[in-house]
Each structure stands twice: as C-alpha cells, then as structure tokens.
N, C-alpha and C positions, 0 to 999 in steps of 0.2 A: 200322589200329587193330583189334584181337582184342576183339571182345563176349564178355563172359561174361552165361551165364544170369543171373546178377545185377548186368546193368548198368542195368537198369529201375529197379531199387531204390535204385542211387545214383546214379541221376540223379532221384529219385523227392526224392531228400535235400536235394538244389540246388535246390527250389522253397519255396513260402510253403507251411508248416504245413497238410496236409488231415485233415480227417476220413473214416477210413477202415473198411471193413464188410469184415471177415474172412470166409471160411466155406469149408468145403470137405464133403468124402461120408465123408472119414477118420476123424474127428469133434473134438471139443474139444479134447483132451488130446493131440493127433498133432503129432509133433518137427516135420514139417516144416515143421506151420501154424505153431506156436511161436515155430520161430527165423525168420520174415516176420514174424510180430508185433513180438519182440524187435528186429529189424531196422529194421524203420517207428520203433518206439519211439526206439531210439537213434538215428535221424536226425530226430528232431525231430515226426514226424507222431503224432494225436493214434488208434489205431487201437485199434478193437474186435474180437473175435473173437465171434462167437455162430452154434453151431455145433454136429451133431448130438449127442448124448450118448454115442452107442457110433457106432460105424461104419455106415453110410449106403450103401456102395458099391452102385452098380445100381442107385440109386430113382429116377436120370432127373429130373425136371420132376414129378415126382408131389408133391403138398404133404397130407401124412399128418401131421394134427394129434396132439398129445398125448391120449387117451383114459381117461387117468386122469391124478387129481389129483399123485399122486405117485409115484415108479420104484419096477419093480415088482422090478428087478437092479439091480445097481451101475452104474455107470457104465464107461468105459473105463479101466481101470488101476485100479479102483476108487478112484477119485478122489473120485467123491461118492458113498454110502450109500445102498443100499433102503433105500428110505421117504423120503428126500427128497423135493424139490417137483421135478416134472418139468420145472419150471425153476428159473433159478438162475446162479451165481457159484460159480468157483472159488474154493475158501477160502483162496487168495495174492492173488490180483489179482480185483479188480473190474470189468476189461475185459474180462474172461474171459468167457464165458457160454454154458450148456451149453441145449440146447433138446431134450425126448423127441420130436422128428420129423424129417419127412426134411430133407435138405439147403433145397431152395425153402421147406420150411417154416421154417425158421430165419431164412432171407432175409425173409421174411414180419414175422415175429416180430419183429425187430431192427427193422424200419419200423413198426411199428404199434404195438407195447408198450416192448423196451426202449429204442430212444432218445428219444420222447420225454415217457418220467418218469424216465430216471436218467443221459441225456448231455446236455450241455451245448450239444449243436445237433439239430436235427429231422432231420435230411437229410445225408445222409453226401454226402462229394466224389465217393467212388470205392468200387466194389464191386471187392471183389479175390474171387476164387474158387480155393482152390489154394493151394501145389501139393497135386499129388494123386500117391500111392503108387500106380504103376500106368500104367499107358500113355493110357488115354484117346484112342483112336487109331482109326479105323476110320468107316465109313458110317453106324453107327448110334450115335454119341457123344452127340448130343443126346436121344436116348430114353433110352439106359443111364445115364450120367454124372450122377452126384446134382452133384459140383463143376459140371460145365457148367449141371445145373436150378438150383444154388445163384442163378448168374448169370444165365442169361435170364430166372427169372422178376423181376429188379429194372426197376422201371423207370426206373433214372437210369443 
C-alpha cells in the first residue's frame, strides 16, 4: 500500500472527534495551513488555527510577545487592518486566530487565553505544527524553525 503525505489526515478522520491547535511560522492566512484546517474540519475534528499574524520564519523556540496594543501593519494578505487588536479572528471564521508574535508565542497564547474563554474545552487533543513552506531540514531545525518552536514549546 503507497502512503501519501496525507494519509495521517485520513486516518486522523476514522477516529473519535479531537480538538485540535493549528500553528505554523507561515502565519494565519498561509494556503497550506488553511487547507489542514479545512481538512480536519471536513472530517469531522473540531480544529483551531492561532497563528502568527505575518510570517514568523526563523524565530525558532523564541516567544516574542505582542508589544503593542494594536498592529502597527496589516496583517498577511491584508487580511486584517493597521490598528486592529494585535489579536484577534479572522473576519470569516471564528477558528481562525491571528496572534502579533512569534510562532511558540501563539502556542502560548492559544493555552492561556484563547481556548479557555472562547473554546468549548481547555486542552486541545493534539498540537499540529505545519506544514511549513520551506524545508525545515538541517542540524539546526530546532533553533531556526518557528513551526518546530510552534511545537516544542506545548506541553501536551
């Protein structure tokens, strides 16, 4: 039997319902996070994205909080507006959620604030990190890699 890159996903489909923590270094708005979201969604799992605001690549395991109240540039694709809240929700979906810091900082963020006043459980099943545009390949992946820092800094 031939695995495809997305056979995790639909085997991911044939279990009981999890709740799941999106994030990558790409940031909010990046296709490829999207369509694993869209993906989880249509097989049934309950999944969030919260995830940097603009692109992240390179920040590694570093957790660079927000430093102002509200973006001081648009967002990626300009999706959300200077002067918004440096956090926040895509203005389509509510799963969505854009964070002004690095990738672990998002990871952070998603445990501490927004799942538990605006998801429906404290504690996600599963931290997905990824995919990431780019190779992520090499001896030094965990100091470079905001996607890998997305991940190791979780602790489930």
């Amino acid at each position: 039997m031939r695995f495809s890159k997305f056979m995790p996903l639909a085997l991911a489909g044939s279990v009981q319902s999890l709740n799941i923590l999106l994030n990558n270094d790409d940031g909010f708005a990046s296709g490829n996070l999207r369509e694993v979201y869209r993906l989880l969604k249509a097989a049934g799992h309950n999944a969030w994205i919260v995830a940097p605001v603009i692109n992240q690549s390179g920040a590694g395991g570093s957790s660079n909080f927000a430093d102002t109240a509200n973006l001081t540039a648009p967002s990626q694709y300009g999706i959300i507006p200077a002067g918004a809240p440096s956090i926040g929700t895509d203005p389509h979906d509510s799963h969505i959620w854009y964070y002004n810091g690095t990738p672990a900082a998002c990871t952070f963020v998603a445990l501490d604030y927004v799942f538990p006043r605006y998801a429906d459980f404290k504690v996600p099943d599963l931290v997905l990190t990824g995919p990431n545009y780019g190779t992520n390949l090499g001896p030094f992946v965990w100091t470079l890699s905001g996607t890998a820092g997305a991940a190791y800094v979780s602790p489930y």
